[in-house]
C-alpha positions in Angstrom: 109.5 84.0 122.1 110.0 87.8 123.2 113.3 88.5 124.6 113.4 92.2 127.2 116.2 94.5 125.9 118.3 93.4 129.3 118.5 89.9 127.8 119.8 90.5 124.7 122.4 92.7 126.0 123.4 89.6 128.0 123.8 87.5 124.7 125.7 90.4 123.1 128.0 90.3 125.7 128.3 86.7 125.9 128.5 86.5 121.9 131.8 88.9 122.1 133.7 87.7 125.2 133.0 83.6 125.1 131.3 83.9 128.4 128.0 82.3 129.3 125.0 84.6 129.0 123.9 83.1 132.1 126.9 83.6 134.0 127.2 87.0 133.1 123.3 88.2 133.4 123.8 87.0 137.6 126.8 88.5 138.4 127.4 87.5 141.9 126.6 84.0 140.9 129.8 84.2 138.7 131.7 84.1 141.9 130.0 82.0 143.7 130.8 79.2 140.8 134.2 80.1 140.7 134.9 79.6 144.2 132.6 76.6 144.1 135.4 75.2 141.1 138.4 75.2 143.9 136.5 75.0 147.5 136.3 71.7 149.3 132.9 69.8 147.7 132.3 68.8 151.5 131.6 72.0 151.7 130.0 73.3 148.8 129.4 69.8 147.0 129.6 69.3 143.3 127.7 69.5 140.2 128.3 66.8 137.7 128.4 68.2 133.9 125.7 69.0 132.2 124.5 66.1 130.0 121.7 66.2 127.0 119.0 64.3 127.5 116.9 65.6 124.4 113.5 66.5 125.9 112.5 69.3 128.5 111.9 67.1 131.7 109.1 68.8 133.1 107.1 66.0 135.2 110.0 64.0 137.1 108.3 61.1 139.6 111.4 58.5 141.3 109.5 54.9 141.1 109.5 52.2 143.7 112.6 50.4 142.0 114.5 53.2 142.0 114.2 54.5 138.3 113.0 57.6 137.4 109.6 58.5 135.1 109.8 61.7 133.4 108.2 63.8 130.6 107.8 67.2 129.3 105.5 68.6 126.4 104.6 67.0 123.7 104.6 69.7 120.9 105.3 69.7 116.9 107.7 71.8 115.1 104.5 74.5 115.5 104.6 74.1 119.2 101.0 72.8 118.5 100.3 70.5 121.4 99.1 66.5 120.9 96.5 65.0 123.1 99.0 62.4 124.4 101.9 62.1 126.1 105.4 60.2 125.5 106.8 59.7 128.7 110.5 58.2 129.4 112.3 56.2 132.3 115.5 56.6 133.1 117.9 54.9 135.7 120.1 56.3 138.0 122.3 53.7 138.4 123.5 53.7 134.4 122.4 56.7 133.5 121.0 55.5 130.5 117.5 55.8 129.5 115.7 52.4 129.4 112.5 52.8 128.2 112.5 56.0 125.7 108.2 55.0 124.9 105.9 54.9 127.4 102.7 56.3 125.2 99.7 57.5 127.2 97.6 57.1 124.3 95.0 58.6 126.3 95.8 61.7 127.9 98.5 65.0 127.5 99.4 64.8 131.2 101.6 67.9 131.1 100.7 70.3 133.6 99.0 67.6 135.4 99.0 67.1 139.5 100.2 63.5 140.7 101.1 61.7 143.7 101.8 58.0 144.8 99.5 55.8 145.3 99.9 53.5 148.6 100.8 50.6 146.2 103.9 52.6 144.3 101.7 53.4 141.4 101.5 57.2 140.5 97.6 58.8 140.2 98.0 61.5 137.4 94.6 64.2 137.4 94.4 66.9 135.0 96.5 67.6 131.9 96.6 70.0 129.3 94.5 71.1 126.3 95.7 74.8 126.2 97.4 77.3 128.7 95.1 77.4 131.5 92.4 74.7 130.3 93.1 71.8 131.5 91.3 68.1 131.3 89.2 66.3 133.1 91.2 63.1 132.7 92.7 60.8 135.5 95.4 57.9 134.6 97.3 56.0 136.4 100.6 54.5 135.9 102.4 51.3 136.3 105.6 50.9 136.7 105.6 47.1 136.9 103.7 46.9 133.3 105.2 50.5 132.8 101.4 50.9 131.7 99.0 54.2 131.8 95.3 53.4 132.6 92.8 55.8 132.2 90.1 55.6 134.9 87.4 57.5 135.9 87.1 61.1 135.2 87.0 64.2 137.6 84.3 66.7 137.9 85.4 69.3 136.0 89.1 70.1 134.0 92.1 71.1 136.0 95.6 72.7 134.7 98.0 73.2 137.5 96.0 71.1 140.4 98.0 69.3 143.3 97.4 65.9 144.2 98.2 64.5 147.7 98.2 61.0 148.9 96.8 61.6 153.0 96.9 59.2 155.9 94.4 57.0 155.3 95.4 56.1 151.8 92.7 58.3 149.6 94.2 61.1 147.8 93.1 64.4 147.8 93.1 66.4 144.2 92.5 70.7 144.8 92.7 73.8 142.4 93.7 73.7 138.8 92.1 76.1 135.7 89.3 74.7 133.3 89.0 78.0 131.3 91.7 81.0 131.7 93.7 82.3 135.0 90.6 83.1 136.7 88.7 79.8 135.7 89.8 78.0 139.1 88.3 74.4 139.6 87.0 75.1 143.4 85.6 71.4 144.4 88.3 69.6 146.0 87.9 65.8 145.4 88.9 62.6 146.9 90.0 59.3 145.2 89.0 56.9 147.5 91.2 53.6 148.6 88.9 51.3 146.4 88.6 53.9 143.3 86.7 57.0 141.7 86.5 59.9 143.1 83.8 61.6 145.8 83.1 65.4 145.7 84.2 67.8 148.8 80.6 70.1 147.8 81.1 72.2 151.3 85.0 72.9 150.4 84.0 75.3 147.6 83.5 78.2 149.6 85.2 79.6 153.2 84.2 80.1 155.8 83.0 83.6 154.7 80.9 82.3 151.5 83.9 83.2 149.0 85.5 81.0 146.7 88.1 78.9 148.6 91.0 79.4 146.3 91.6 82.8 144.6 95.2 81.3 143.0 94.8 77.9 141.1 98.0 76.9 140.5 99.7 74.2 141.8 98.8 75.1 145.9 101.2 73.5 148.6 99.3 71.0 150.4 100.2 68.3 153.1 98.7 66.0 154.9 98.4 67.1 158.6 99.5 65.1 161.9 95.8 65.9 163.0 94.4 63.8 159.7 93.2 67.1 158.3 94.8 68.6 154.9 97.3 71.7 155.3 96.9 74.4 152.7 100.2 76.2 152.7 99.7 78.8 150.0 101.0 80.4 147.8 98.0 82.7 149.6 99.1 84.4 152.2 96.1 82.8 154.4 96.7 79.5 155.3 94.3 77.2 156.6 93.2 73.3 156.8 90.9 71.5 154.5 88.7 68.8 156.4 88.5 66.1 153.8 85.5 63.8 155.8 82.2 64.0 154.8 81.5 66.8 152.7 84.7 69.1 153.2 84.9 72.0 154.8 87.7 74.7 155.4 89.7 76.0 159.0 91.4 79.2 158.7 94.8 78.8 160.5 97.8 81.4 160.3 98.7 84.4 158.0 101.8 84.5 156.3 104.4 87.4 157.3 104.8 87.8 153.5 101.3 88.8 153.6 100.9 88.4 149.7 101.0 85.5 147.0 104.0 83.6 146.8 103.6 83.3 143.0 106.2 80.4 141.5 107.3 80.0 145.0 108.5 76.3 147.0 107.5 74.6 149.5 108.1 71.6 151.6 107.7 69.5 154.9 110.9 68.9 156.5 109.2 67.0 159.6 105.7 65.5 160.4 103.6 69.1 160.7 106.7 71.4 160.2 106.3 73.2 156.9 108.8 75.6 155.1 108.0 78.2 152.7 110.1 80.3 150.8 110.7 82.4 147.5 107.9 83.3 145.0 106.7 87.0 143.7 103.2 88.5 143.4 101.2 87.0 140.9 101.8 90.1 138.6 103.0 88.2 135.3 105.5 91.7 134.8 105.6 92.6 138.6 108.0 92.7 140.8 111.4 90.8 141.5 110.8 87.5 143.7 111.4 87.7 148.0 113.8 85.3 149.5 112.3 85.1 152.5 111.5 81.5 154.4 109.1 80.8 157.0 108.4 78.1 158.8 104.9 76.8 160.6 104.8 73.7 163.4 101.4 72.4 163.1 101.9 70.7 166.4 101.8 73.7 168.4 98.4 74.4 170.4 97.9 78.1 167.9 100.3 77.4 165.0 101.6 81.0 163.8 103.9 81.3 160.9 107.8 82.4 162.2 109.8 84.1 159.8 113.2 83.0 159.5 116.9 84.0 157.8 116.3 84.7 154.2 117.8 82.9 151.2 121.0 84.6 150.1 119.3 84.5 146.4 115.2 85.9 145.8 113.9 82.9 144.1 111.2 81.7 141.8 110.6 78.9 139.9 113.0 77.5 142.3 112.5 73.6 143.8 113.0 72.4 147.3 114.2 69.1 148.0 114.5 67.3 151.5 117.3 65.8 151.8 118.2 61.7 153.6 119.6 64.1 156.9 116.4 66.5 156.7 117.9 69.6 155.1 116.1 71.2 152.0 118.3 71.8 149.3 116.8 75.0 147.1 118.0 74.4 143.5 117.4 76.8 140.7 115.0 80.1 139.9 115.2 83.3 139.0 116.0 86.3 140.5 114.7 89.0 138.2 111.1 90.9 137.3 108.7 88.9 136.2 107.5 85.7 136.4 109.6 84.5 133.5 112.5 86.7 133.7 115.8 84.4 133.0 118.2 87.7 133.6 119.6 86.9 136.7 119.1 83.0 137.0 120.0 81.6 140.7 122.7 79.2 140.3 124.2 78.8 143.6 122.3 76.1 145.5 121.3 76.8 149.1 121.0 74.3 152.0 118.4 74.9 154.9 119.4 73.5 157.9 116.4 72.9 160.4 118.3 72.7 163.2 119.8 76.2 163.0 117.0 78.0 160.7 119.2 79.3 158.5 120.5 78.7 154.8 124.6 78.1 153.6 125.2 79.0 149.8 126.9 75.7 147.7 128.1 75.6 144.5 126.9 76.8 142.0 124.5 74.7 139.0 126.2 75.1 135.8 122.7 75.2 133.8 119.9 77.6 135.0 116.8 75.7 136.0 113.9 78.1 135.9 110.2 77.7 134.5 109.7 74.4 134.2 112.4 72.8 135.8 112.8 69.8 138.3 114.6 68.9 141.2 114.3 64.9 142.6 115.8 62.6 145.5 117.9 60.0 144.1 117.9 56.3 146.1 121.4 57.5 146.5 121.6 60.4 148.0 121.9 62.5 145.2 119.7 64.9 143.5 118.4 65.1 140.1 118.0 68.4 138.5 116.6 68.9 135.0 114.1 70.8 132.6 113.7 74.3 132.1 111.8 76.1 129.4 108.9 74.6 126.7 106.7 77.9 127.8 106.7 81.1 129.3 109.8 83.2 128.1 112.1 80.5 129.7 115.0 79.1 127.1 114.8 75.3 126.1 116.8 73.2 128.5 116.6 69.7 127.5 119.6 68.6 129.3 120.1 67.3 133.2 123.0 67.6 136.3 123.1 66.0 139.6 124.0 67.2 142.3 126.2 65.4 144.9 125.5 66.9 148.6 128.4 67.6 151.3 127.5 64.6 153.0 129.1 62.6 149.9 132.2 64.0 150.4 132.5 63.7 154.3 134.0 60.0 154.7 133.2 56.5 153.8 129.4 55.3 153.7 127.8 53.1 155.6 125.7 50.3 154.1 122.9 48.4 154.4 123.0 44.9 154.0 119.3 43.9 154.7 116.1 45.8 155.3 112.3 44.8 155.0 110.9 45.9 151.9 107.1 46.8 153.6 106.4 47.2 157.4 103.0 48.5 159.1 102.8 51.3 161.4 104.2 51.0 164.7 106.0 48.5 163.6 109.8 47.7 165.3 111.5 46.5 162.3 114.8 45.1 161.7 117.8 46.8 159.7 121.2 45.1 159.1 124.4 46.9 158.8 128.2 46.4 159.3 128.6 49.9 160.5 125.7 49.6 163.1 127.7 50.7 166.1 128.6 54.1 164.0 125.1 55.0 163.3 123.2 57.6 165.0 120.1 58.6 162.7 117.5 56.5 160.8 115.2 58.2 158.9 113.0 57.8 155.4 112.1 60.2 152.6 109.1 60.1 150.6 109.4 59.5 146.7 109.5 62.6 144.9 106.9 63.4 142.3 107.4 67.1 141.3 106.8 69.7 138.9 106.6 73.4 138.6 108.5 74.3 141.5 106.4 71.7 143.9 107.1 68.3 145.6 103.3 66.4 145.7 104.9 63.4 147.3 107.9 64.3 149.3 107.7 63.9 153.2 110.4 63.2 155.8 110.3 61.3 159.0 112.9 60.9 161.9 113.0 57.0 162.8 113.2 55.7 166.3 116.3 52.7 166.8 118.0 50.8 169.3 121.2 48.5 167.9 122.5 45.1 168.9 125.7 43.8 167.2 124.8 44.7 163.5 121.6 45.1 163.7 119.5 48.2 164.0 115.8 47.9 165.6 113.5 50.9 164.0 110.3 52.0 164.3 108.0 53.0 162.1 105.8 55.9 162.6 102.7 55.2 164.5 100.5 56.0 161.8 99.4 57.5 158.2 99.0 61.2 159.5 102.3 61.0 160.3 103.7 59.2 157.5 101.5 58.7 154.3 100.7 55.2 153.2 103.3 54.7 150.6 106.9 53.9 149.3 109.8 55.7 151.2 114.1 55.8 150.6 115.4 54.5 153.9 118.8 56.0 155.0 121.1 55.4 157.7 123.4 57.8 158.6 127.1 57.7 160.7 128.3 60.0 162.9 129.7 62.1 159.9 126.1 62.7 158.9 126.9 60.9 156.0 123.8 58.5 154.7 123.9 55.2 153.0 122.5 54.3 150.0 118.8 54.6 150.4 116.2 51.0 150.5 113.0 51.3 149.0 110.2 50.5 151.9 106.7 50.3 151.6 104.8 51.3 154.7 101.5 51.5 155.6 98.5 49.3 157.4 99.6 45.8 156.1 96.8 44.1 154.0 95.6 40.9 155.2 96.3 37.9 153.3 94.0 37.0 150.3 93.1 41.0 149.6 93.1 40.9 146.2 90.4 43.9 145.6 92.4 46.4 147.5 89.8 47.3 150.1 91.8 45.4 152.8 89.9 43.0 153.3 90.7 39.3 153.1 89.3 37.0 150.1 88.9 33.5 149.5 90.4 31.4 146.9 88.3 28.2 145.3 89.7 25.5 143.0 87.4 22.9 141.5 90.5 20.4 140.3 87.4 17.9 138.4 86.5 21.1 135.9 89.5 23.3 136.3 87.5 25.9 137.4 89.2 28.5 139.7 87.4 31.6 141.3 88.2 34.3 144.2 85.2 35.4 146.8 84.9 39.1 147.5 84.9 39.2 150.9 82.8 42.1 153.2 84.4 40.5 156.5 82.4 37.3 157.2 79.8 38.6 154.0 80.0 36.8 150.7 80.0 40.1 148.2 81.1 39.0 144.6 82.6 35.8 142.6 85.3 36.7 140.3 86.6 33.8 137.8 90.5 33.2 137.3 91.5 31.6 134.5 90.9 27.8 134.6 93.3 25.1 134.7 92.3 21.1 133.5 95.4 19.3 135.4 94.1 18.3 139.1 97.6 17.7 139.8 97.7 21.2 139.7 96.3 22.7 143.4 96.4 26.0 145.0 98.5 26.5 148.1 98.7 29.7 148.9 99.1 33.4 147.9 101.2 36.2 149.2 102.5 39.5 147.3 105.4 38.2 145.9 106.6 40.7 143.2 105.8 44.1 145.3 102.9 45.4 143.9 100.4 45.6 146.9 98.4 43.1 145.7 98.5 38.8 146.6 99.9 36.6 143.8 98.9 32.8 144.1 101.4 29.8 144.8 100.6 26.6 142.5 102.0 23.1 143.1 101.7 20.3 140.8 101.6 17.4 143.2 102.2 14.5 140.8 105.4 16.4 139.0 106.8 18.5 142.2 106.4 22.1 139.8 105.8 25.3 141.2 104.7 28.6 139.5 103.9 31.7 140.6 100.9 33.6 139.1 101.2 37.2 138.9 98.7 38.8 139.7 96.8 42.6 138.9 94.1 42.9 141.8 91.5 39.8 140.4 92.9 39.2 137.3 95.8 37.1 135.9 99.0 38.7 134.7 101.9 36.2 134.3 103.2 33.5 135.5 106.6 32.4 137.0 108.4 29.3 137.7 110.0 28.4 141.1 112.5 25.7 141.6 111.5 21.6 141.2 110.4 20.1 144.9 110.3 16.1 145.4 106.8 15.0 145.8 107.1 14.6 149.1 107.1 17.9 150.6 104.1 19.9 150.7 103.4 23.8 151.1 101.9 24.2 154.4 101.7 27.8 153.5 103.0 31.3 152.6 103.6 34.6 154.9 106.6 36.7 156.1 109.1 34.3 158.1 112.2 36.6 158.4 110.9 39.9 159.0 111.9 41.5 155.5 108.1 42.3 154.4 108.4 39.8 151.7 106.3 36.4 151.4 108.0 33.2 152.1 106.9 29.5 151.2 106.6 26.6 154.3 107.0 23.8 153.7 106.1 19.8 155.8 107.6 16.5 154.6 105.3 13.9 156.4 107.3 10.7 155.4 110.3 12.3 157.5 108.8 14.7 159.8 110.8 17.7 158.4 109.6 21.5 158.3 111.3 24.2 156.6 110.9 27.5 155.3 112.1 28.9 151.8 113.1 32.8 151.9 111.9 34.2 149.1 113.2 37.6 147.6 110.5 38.6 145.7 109.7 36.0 143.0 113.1 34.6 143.3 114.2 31.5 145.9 117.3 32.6 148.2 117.7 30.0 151.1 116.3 27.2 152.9 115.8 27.1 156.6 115.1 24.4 158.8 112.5 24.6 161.7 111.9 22.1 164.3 110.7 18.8 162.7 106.8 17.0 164.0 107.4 13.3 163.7 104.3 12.4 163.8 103.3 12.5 160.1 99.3 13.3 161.3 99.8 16.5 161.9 99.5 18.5 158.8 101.0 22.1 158.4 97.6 23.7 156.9 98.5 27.2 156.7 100.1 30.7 157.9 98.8 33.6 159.4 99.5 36.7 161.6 98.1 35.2 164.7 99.7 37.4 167.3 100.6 40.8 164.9 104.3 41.2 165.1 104.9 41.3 161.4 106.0 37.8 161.1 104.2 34.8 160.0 103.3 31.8 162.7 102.0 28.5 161.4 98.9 26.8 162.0 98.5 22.8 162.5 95.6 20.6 162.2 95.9 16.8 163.3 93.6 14.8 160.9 92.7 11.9 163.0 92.4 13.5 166.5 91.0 16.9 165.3 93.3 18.6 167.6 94.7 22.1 166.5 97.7 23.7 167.3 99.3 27.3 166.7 103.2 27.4 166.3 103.4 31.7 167.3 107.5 32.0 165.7 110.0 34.6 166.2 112.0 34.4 163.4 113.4 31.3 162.8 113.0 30.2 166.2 109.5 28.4 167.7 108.6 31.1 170.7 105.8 29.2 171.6 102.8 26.7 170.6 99.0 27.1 171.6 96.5 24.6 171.9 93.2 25.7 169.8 90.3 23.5 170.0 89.3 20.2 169.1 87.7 20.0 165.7 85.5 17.2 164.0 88.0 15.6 161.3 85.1 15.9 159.0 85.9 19.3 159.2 89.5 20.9 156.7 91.0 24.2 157.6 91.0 26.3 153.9 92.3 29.3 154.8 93.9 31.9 157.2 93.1 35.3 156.4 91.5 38.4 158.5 87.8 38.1 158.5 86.8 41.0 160.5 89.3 43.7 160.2 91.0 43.5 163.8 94.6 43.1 161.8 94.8 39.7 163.5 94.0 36.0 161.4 91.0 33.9 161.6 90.3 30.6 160.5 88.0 29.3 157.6 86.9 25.8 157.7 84.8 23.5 155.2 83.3 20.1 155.6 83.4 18.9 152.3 81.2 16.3 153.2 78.1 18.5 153.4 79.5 21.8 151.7 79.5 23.7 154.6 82.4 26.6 155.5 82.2 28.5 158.6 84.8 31.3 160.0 86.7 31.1 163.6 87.0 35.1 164.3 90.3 35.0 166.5 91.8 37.3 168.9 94.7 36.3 168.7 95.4 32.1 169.5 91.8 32.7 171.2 88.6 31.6 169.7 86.3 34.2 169.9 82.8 32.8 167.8 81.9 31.0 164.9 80.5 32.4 161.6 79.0 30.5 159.3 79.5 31.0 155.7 77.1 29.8 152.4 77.6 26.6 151.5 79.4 25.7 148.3 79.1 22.0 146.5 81.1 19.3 146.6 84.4 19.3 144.5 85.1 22.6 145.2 88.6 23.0 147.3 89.2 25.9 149.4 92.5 27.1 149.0 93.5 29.9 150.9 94.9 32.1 151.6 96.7 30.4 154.0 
């Protein structure tokens, strides 16, 4: 590795005096970490020490439980690069790593692009074969199986792309190299919602007929309040990408920079506000990087880029990280010539403060971060900071800080004691906390998924709340433009600006019961208890597309009673209840096939499940539940897979009324309940608020030859409908609802006697 005669002076120096070659090579930053050492850390806040963590983390992605995935380069003692990739997790909470051996046995994913998925898996693209060539792989990762799967390929190789989830749930992959610096990969492409990818052919070129991307490496990209893709840079002209159809490009605004902000940051601190700052021109031995910011608001009628106050510290390599209150802290970089210069690292952190447009220096880091290097929003508040080096002329950093803001140090926290864990657009959802009457902001942050000085995933959105007592009533954002489908760190914040702990929410447009495919549509769910056979129908609406067998099981005891997504994953898991015995399991469930099974607590024979959807509000599946013989209905809370409390509702006497299923009848995010009377016929919709019976609607009379099967959304208006058989004749038919109101029948092909529809429901 070549070291410039300024450097080695540096380590002379620090050889002879004890003091840190990195300290010394800054200068100013020498004081600012001094006076960070005795100031107040509300002020300043505080590094923690500098711990090893053996490995350059160059790829640093903060899951949907909290943990973070991380990994650098795999090379050998030659720095010969492998063509796979050992990635790590680690966890926050006990700083320990827990899984050290995540193989992707497939792929060298460093230098890859990657953002979340709307189900909290992480889409990889790209990867590495040599500087500059990159692959042509795509793999996704799990971090419920902590699995890699490799999936369908992209058009052409990409080293350095960006990858960016956008409001309707595909995500957009741009830029990377295939074959040197000026080899850039021009066709933007889109993974679509129900997989493999589809080719932007018109977004290769401007406007102008030249290429649409003269700098390949890692471009800043966001999705756009007007569903369009912003292109931020590192070019100085900025401009949208139109994703539908075939792509095509909008010019927009020219930087003030006016050149390529090569190695700079960038990031959006509000829904069409972007900040840019730092970077040099793309001269590998040119000159020192700018610290100038500007800022562009995508809402305005002719967006224009505004210049605003500088850093106090030219940056590159540097990352910017939003923060729970909507600052962006800027961590690392260097200061010097050249893109990887490490003479005068940037150690003081700077905070960005949206509301004033300017910057405050904080303490100082006490490891330069530079090339390579990664910055990450922990659930808690604080921020990870790790990597450095493994390429370039950057040293090897294999070690990790955190970084505790101000807000930490500004009073006691508040908490939250409940929160949904998945809510839809525009919906008001509920948020419990003891400190309520203190609070004055809600607001989410976006997972982080960054490397080489860029946040793919981050976003930040302001929440609308009211409060009563302890609890807060928020509102999500009204759509996916706004907020992209996905997994988010909620935070409540007190007067003191100081933020709780962050919750984990999914949000996005809620898939209707039964959607086991992922194309949100709803399924249906067979059982043949005579042969054990078990099978889902792909559903096109009211269209019959595909049968998919599950695995079979002999007991008839054993019956289906419902599915709902019960361990998080986006995707429906089935409820079982043996009816002679009074088990329950869970089966787990990947998309249509079978992953595991858990058990639930013993219920008397008595009771029956009536059926599974959100009672309480919390975006997670719960199990109803009728007695007949007494005339009692209640309702288990489920968290997740595990059984929390039981909850009476009001009890039907009359043991001929059968509770048949659940559904989102009225669309308020929580589940009503469905009755059928088997000897009138009569039907009868219990809409619920909470635990609490709002109201019950008539339906029509029925035939009693004919069963309700299932509840599920048959023709995409977000709203149930009702699927009925006649197992007499074999006949099903669908009831497309608006609402409690019948609307028209559809019927459905016939399926033979024997068979047992089973939901969802």
């Amino acid at each position: 590795m070549r070291k410039s005669p300024s450097s080695l002076v540096v380590q002379a120096i620090a050889f002879l005096t004890g003091v840190s070659a990195f300290s010394v090579g800054l200068g100013t930053a020498v004081v600012q970490s001094s006076r960070a050492q005795s100031a107040d850390p509300d002020i300043l806040g505080h590094w923690s020490a500098t711990k090893d963590w053996g490995f350059v983390a160059i790829h640093a992605h903060v899951l949907p439980d909290g943990k973070v995935l991380t990994w650098g380069r795999d090379w050998d003692e030659n720095q010969v690069d492998g063509k796979t990739t050992q990635a790590r997790v680690w966890d926050p909470v006990s700083d320990t790593f827990v899984n050290n051996n995540i193989l992707n046995s497939t792929t060298n994913v460093f230098c890859s692009g990657h953002a979340f998925l709307p189900d909290g898996r992480l889409l990889v693209t790209g990867g590495h074969l040599d500087d500059d060539r990159g692959l042509v792989d795509t793999t996704i990762y799990d971090h419920i199986t902590q699995g890699w799967t490799k999936v369908q390929d992209m058009i052409a190789r990409r080293w350095y792309p960006t990858t960016t989830t956008l409001g309707n749930g595909e995500v957009l992959v741009i830029a990377g190299t295939y074959a040197g610096y000026q080899n850039i990969n021009q066709m933007p492409q889109i993974w679509k919602t129900t997989g493999g990818w589809r080719d932007l052919v018109d977004a290769q070129k401007l406007p102008d007929g030249t290429n649409s991307l003269k700098y390949g490496y890692y471009p800043y990209m966001f999705a756009a309040p007007n569903g369009q893709v912003f292109y931020a840079g590192p070019e100085p002209d900025t401009r949208y990408l139109d994703t539908t159809g075939t792509g095509r490009w909008i010019p927009v605004a020219h930087t003030n920079f006016n050149d390529t902000r090569d190695y700079g940051s960038a990031a959006s601190y509000a829904p069409g506000k972007v900040l840019i700052s730092g970077g040099a021109g793309g001269d590998l031995y040119g000159p020192p990087p700018t610290a100038t910011t500007e800022i562009i608001d995508l809402n305005a009628a002719s967006p224009l880029w505004q210049q605003v106050e500088s850093m106090a510290y030219p940056r590159r390599h540097h990352n910017l990280t939003v923060l729970p209150d909507g600052t962006i802290l800027a961590t690392g970089g260097n200061s010097s010539p050249g893109r990887y210069e490490e003479t005068a690292p940037a150690l003081p952190a700077e905070l960005w403060d949206p509301a004033t447009q300017s910057w405050s220096t904080l303490a100082s880091m006490p490891t330069p971060r530079i090339y390579h290097s990664i910055a990450a929003l922990l659930p808690d508040g604080r921020v990870l900071s790790a990597g450095g080096g493994q390429g370039g002329e950057s040293a090897y950093r294999p070690s990790a800080e955190i970084y505790s803001p101000p807000y930490l140090f500004r009073g006691p926290r508040p908490t939250v004691s409940a929160a949904p864990i998945s809510v839809g657009y525009g919906q008001a959802f509920t948020v419990q906390s003891p400190e309520a009457a203190d609070i004055r902001r809600v607001t989410w942050v976006r997972l982080s998924s960054v490397t080489h000085a860029f946040n793919e995933n981050q976003r930040f959105n302001e929440l609308t709340f009211t409060r009563s007592g302890n609890t807060l009533t928020v509102t999500a954002p009204a759509n996916g433009n706004l907020a992209p489908p996905g997994h988010y760190l909620l935070y409540v914040l007190n007067a003191d600006g100081v933020p709780s702990v962050g919750r984990v929410v999914r949000v996005g447009t809620l898939a209707p019961a039964g959607d086991f495919s992922g194309d949100r549509k709803s399924e249906l769910v067979w059982r043949n208890g005579a042969t054990g056979q078990n099978s889902l129908w792909l559903m096109n609406n009211t269209t019959f597309t595909q049968s998919v067998a599950l695995p079979a099981v002999s007991d008839p005891n054993w019956l289906i009673t419902g599915s709902g997504d019960f361990d998080n994953d986006g995707r429906p898991d089935l409820l079982w209840r043996n009816r002679a015995t009074g088990e329950n399991n869970l089966w787990l469930m990947n998309g249509t096939v079978y992953r595991t099974k858990v058990t639930l607590p013993l219920v008397g024979t008595a009771w029956q499940v009536g059926g599974v959807g959100d009672f309480d509000g919390d975006g997670r599946p719960d199990i109803f539940w009728r007695n007949p013989s007494t005339g009692q209905v209640s309702a288990w809370l489920m968290n997740g897979t595990q059984y929390l409390v039981s909850r009476a509702l009001p009890s039907v006497i009359d043991p001929n009324w059968q509770l048949v299923a659940a559904g989102q009848f009225n669309n308020d995010a929580q589940a009503d309940l469905l009755w059928r009377h088997k000897q009138t016929g009569a039907n009868s919709v219990w809409l619920m608020s909470g635990t609490a019976l709002a109201q019950s609607v008539a339906l029509p009379a029925v035939s009693t030859a004919w069963q309700i099967g299932a509840a599920g959304d048959y023709n995409g208006d977000g709203k149930a409908d009702i699927v009925w058989r006649d197992t007499t004749t074999g006949a099903n038919a669908v009831w497309l609802m608006n609402g409690t109101a019948f609307v028209q029948s559809v019927g459905l092909s016939a399926v033979a006697a024997g068979w047992q529809l089973s939901g969802p429901r």
